[in-house]
C-alpha positions in Angstrom: 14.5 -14.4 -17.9 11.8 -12.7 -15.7 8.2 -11.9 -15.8 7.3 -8.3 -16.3 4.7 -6.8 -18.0 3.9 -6.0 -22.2 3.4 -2.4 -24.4 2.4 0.7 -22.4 2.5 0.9 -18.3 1.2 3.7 -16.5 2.7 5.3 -13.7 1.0 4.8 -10.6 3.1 5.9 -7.6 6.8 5.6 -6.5 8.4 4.8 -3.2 5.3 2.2 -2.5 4.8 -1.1 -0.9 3.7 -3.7 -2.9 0.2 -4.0 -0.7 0.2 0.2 -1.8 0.5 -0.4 -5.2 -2.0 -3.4 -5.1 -4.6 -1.0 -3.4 -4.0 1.9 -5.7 -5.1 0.3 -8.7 -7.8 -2.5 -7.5 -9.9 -2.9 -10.5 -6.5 -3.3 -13.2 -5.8 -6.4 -14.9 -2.3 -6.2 -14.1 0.4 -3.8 -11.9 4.0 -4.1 -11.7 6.4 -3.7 -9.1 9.9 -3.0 -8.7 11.0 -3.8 -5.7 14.5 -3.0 -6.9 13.7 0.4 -8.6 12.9 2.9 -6.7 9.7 0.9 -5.8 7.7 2.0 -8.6 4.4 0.7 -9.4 2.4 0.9 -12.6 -0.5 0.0 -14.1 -0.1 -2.7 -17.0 -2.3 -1.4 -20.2 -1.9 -4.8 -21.7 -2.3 -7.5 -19.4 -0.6 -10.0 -21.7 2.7 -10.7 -20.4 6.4 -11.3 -21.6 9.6 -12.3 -20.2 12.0 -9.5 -19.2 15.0 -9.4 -21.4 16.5 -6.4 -20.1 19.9 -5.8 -18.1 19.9 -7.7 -15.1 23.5 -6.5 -13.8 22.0 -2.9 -12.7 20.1 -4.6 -9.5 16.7 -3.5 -10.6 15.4 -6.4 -11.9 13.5 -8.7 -11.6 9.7 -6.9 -10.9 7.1 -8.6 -9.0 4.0 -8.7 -11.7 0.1 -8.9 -9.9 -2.3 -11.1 -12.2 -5.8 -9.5 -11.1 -8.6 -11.6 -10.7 -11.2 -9.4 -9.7 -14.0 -11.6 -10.0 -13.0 -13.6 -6.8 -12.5 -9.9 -4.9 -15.4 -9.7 -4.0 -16.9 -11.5 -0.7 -20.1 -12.1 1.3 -19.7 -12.4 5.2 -23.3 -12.5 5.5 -24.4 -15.6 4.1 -27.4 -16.0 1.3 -30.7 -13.5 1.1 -28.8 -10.7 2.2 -29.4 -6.4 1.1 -26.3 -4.3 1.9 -26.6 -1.3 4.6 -24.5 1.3 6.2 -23.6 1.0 9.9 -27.0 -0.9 10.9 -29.8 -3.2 9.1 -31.7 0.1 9.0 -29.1 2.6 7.1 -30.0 2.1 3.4 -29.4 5.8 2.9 -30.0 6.4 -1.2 -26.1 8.5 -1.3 -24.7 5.5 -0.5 -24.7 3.6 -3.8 -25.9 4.2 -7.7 -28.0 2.1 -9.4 -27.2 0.3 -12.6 -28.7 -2.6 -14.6 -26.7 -6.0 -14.7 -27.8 -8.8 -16.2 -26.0 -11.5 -13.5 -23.8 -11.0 -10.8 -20.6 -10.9 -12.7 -21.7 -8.0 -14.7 -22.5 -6.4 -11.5 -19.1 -7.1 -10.9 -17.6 -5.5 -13.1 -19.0 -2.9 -12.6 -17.5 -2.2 -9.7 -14.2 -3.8 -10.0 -14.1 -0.8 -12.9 -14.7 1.9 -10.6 -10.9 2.0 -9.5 -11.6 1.6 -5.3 -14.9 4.0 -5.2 -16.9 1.0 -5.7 -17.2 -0.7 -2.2 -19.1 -3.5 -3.1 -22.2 -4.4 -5.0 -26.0 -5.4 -3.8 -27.4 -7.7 -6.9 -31.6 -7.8 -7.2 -33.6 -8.9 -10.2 -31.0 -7.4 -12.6 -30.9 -4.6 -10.2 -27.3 -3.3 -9.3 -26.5 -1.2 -6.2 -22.8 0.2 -6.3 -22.1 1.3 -3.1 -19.9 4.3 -2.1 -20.4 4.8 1.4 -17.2 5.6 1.8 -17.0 3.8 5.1 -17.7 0.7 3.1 -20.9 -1.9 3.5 -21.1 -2.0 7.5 -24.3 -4.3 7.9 -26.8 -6.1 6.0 -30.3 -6.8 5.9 -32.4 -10.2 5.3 -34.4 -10.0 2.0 -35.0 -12.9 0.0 -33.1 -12.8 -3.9 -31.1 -10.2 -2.8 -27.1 -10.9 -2.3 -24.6 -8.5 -0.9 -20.8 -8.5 -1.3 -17.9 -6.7 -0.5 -15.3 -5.5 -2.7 -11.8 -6.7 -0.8 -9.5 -4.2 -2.6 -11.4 -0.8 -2.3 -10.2 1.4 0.8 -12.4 2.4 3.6 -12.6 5.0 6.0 -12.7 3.5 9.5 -13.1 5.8 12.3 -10.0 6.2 14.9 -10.5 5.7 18.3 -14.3 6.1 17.8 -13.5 9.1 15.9 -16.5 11.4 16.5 -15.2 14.2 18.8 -11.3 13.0 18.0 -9.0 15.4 16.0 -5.6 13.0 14.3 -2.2 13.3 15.9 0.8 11.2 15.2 2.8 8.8 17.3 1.4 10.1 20.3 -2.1 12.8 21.4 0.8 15.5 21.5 2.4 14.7 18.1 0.8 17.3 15.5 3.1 18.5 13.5 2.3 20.5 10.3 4.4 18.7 7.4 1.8 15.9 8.8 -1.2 17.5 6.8 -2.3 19.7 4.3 -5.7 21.9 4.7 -8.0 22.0 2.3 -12.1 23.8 2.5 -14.7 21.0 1.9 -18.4 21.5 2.3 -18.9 18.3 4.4 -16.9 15.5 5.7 -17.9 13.6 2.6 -16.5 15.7 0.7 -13.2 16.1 2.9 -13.5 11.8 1.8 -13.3 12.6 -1.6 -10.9 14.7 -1.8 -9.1 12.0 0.3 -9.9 9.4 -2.0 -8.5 11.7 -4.9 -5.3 12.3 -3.0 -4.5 8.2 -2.4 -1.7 7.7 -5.3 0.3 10.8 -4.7 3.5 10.2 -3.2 5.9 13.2 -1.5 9.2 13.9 -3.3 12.5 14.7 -2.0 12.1 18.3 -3.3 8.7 18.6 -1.5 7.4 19.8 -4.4 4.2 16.9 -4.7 2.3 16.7 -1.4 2.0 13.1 -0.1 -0.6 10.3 -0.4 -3.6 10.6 2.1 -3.6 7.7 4.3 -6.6 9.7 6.5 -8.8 12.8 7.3 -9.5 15.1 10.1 -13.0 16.9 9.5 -13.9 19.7 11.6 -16.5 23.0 10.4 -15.5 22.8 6.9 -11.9 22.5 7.7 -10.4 19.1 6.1 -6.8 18.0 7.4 -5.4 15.3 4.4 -2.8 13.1 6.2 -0.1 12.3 4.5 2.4 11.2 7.4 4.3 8.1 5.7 3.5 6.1 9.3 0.1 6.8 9.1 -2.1 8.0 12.2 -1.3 6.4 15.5 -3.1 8.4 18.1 -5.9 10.9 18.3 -7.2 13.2 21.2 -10.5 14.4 22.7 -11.6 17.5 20.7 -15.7 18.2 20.3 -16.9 18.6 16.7 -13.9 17.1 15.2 -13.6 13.6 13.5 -10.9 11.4 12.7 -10.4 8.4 10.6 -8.0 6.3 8.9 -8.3 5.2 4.8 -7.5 2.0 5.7 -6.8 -1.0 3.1 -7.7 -4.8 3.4 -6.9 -8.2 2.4 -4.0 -7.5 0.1 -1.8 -10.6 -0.5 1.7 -10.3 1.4 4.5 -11.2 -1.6 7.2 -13.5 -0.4 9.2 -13.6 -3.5 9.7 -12.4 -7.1 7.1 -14.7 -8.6 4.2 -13.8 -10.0 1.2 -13.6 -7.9 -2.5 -13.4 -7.8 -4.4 -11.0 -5.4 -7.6 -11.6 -4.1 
């Protein structure tokens, strides 16, 4: 017998890692795994499991099932007292988060953990909920008393590459650009060229070529959005004014070591 999950799944993503298929559904209850399968990964729509009573002579089985406990995602680095901010105590920009009302911190939560990765992290006041969005995540923090500040672990982050300002994306090395590396898309800003990024992250590429691949980063340059979907990601960059580079990069997912259940952070 084996662990797997109960009633409906939904289809995440094929042809993924178990930290990809972790990341691209942070705020379920439950994914499964098959390591044996095609590595697919799906959501579980009932987080109740069961144990797997199917064929086991066809080599797909067993799955590896994720138990989510999302409440213990979250972290502070910063210690009590703490508001959130962008890249310095002083960047408390007003895009960077919506405001909702939460009774206690794990409502606030919740909140977030809900918002499948957009969520960053949360800043809890006086039943005052900030759910940030930067989508460079919570970069500093400022001291203010009854105020506490967390990161959400699982959501994915844009960090810059190689500084990134003035740095267009290459591949294995500043002279690797090939075209099957990227698709182009318009986008009215490079926050935009983030979300459509961010909308992008659970597509895989087929064999056909007929579904683009996941974006693992952007290039932003004059409305001009490059969506990398290279498979080994962005390894180098080069000088280029008015361009930026960075990588969606993913955190703190639990490395599996065998087909046991286990519980991600």
């Amino acid at each position: 017998p084996f662990m797997t999950c109960v009633g409906e799944r939904m289809f995440l993503g094929m042809s993924v890692s178990a930290e990809e298929c972790l990341a691209l559904c942070p705020g379920c209850p439950a994914v499964e795994w098959w390591e044996k399968q095609e590595r697919f990964c799906s959501k579980c729509m009932d987080p109740g499991m069961t144990w797997y009573d199917g064929p086991v002579d066809s080599g797909a089985a067993p799955p590896h099932v994720y138990l989510s406990e999302s409440m213990g995602a979250f972290e502070s680095t910063y210690g009590k007292d703490q508001a959130c901010r962008g890249s310095n105590p002083e960047d408390n920009s007003r895009y960077y988060f919506t405001v909702e009302s939460a009774e206690d911190l794990e409502s606030c939560k919740a909140l977030c953990a809900n918002m499948g990765g957009i969520c960053k992290g949360i800043e809890l006041s006086r039943g005052r909920c900030e759910l940030w969005t930067r989508p460079e995540g919570i970069g500093s923090t400022k001291p203010l008393l009854g105020f506490t500040c967390l990161r959400y672990r699982p959501a994915p982050v844009f960090e810059p590459v190689d500084g990134g300002q003035d740095r267009v994306c290459r591949g294995s090395s500043p002279s690797d650009n090939e075209a099957k590396y990227f698709m182009v898309v318009q986008a009215a800003n490079i926050a935009d060229c983030q979300a459509q990024c961010m909308e992008q992250r659970s597509f895989r590429a087929t064999s056909t070529g007929s579904q683009p691949g996941r974006c693992i980063g952007i290039e932003y340059s004059l409305h001009r959005c490059e969506l990398w979907v290279r498979p080994e990601g962005i390894q180098a960059s080069l000088k280029l004014p008015g361009s930026m580079c960075m990588r969606l990069q993913y955190h703190d997912v639990t490395e599996p070591s065998s087909t046991t259940s286990w519980v991600f952070p």
